[in-house]
C-alpha positions as a Python dict, from the first residue, in 0.01 Angstrom:
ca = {
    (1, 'X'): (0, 0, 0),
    (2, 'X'): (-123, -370, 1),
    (3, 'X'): (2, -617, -296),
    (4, 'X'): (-246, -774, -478),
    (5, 'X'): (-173, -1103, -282),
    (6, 'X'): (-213, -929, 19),
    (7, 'X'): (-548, -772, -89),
    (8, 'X'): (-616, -1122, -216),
    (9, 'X'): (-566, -1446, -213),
    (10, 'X'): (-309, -1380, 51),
    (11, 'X'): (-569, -1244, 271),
    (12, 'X'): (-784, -1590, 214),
    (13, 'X'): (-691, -1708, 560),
    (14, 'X'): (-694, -1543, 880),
    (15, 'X'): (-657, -1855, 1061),
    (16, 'X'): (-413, -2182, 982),
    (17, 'X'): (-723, -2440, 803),
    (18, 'X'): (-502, -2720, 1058),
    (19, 'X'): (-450, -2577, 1395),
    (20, 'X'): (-674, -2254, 1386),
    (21, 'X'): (-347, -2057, 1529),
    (22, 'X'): (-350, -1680, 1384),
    (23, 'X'): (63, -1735, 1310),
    (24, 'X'): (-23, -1839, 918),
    (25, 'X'): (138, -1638, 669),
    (26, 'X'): (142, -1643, 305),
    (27, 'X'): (494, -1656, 131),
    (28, 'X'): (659, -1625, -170),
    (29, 'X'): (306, -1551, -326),
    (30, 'X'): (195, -1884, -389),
    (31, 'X'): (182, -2058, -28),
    (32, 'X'): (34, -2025, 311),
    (33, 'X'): (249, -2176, 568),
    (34, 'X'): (164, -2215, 947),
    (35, 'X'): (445, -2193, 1169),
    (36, 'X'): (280, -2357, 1447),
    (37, 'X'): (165, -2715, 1292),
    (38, 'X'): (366, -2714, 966),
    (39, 'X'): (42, -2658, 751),
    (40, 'X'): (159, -2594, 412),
    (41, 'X'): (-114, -2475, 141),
    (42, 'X'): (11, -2437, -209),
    (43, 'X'): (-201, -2206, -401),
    (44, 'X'): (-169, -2331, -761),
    (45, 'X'): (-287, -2205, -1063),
    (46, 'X'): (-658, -2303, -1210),
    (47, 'X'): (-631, -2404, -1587),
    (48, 'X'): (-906, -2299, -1808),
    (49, 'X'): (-929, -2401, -2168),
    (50, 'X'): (-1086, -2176, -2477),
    (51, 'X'): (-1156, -2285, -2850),
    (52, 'X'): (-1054, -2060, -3161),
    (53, 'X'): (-1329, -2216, -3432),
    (54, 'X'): (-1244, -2102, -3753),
    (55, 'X'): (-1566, -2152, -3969),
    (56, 'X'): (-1477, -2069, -4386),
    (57, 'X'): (-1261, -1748, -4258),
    (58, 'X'): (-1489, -1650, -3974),
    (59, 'X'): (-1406, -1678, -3594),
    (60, 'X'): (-1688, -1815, -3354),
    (61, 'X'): (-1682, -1540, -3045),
    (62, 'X'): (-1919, -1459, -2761),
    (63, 'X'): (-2041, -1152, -2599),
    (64, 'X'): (-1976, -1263, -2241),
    (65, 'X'): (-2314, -1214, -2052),
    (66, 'X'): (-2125, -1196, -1693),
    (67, 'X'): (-1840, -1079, -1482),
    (68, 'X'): (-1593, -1049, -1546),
    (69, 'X'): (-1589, -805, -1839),
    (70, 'X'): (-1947, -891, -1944),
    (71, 'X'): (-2012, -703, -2249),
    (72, 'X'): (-1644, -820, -2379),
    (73, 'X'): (-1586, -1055, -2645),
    (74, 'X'): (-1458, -1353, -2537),
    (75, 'X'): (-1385, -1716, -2694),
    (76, 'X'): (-1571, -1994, -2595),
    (77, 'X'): (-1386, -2141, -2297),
    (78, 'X'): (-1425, -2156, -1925),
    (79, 'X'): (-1230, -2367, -1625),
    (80, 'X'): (-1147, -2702, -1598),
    (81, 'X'): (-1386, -2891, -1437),
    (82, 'X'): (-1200, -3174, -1167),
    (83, 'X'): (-1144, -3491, -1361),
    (84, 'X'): (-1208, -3348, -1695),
    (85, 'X'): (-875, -3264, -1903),
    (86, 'X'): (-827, -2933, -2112),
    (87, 'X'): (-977, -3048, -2438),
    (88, 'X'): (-1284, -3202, -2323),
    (89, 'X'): (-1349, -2878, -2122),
    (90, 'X'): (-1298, -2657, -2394),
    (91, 'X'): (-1560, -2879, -2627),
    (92, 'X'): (-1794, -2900, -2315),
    (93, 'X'): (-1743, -2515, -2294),
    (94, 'X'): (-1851, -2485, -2692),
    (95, 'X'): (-2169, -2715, -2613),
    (96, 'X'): (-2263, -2505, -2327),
    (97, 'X'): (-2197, -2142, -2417),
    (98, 'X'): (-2303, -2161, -2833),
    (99, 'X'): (-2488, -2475, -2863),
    (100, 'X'): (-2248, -2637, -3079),
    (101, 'X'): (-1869, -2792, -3037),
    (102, 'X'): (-1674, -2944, -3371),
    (103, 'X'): (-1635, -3303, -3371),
    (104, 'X'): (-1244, -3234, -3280),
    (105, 'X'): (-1000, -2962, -3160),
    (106, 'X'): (-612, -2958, -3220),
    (107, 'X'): (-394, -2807, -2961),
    (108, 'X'): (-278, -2455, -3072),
    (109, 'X'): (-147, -2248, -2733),
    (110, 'X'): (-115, -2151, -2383),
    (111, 'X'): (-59, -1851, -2192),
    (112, 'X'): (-69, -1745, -1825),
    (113, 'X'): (-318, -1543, -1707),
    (114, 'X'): (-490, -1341, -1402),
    (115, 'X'): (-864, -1417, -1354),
    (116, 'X'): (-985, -1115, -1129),
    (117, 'X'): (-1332, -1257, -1003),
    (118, 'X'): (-1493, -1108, -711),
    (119, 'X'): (-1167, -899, -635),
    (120, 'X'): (-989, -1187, -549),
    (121, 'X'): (-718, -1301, -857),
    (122, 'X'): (-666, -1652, -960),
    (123, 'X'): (-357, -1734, -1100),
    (124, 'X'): (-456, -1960, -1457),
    (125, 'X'): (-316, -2127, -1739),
    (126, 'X'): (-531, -2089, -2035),
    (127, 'X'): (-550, -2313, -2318),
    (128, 'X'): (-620, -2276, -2656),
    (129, 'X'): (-742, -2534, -2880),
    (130, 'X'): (-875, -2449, -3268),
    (131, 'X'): (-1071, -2607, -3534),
    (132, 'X'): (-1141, -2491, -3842),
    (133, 'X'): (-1432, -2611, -4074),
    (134, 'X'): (-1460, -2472, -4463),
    (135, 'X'): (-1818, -2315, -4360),
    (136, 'X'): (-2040, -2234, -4188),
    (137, 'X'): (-2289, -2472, -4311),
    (138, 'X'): (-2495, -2680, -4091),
    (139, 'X'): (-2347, -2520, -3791),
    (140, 'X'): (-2640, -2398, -3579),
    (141, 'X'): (-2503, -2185, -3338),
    (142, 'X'): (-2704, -2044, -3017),
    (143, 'X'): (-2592, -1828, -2722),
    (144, 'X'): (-2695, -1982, -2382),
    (145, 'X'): (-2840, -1630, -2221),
    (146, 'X'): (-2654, -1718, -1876),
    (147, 'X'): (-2341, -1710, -2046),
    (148, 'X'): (-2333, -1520, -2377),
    (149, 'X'): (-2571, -1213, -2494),
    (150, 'X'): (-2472, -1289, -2857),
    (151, 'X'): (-2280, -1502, -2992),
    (152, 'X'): (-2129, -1405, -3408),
    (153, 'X'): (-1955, -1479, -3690),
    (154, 'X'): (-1657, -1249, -3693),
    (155, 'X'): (-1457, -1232, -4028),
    (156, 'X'): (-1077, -1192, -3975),
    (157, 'X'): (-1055, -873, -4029),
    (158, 'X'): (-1348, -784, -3833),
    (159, 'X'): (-1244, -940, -3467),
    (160, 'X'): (-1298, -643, -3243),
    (161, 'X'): (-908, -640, -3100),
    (162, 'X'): (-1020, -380, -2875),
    (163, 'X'): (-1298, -531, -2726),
    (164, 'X'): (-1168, -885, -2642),
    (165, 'X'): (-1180, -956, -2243),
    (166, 'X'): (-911, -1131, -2209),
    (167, 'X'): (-533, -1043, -2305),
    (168, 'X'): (-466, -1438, -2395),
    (169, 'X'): (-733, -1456, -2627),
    (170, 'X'): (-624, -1193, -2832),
    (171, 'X'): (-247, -1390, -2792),
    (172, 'X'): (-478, -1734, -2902),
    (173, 'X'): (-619, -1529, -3230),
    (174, 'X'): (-336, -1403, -3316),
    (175, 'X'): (-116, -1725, -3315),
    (176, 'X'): (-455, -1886, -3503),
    (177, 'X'): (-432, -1578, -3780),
    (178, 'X'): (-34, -1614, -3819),
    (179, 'X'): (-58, -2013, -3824),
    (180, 'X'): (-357, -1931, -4129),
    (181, 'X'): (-158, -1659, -4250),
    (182, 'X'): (-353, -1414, -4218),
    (183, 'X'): (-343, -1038, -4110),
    (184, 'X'): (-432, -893, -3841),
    (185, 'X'): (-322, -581, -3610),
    (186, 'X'): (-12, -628, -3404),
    (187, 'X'): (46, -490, -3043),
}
């Protein structure tokens, strides 16, 4: 049975990107290596960043609007753009998918991750960055329709654990909840 490098990303080239020679391989599950030039390509992991916004005891979330796991819950977050470092993605993420990003955002995790798009998986490091306001007030939030079908207010207790699309966010919230002290459900 083929690995899931072989099925993907190892499969990415059929011919060396240098020489054209049919000899490249993919090793170690990371590189493609052409024995007949010397091409080396390392396939490194993608970061993506993602905001926990904590608005007077309620967590911002999406309901992603796309593959993968449209339908899911999700964070506000996508991949780093080239150029653009983790933070200011994750605020341009906020502006994009709910209308609204918080003036700052501290550092609060990172976990690794495999992105499954288009049956081909990218390796990531995703970032989490928080901010927490004492309400809600003035906050205008507003789901961009490409990205999010809804976008809520989730109390603590009422973030839908088994709903979230990605296994990192639910490691995000629940280093948020334990740095607020706060329950929540542990797996």
């Amino acid at each position: 049975m083929a690995s899931e490098n072989e099925r993907g990303v190892g499969a990415f080239f059929r011919h060396c990107p240098h020489c054209a020679s049919k000899a490249i391989g993919f090793e170690a599950g990371r590189r493609w290596v052409c024995p007949d030039c010397g091409f080396v390509y390392y396939h490194n992991v993608a970061a993506s960043a993602a905001a926990v916004l904590d608005l007077g005891g309620s967590i911002v979330m999406l309901r992603r609007a796309k593959e993968p796991r449209r339908g899911r819950w999700a964070l506000p977050g996508g991949f780093v753009d080239p150029g653009e470092g983790a933070q200011e993605c994750a605020l341009r993420e906020c502006r994009e998918e709910i209308g609204w990003a918080p003036a700052r955002l501290d550092f609060l995790a990172s976990f690794p991750n495999s992105y499954l798009y288009r049956d081909i998986p990218y390796a990531t490091c995703d970032m989490y960055f928080c901010a927490r306001l004492p309400s809600a007030e003035g906050v205008r939030l507003a789901a961009d329709p490409a990205e999010a079908s809804e976008v809520a207010l989730l109390p603590y207790e009422a973030i839908p654990w088994d709903d979230i699309a990605f296994p990192p966010a639910s490691m995000a919230l629940r280093a948020y909840l334990r740095s607020r002290g706060a329950a929540f459900p542990e797996r």
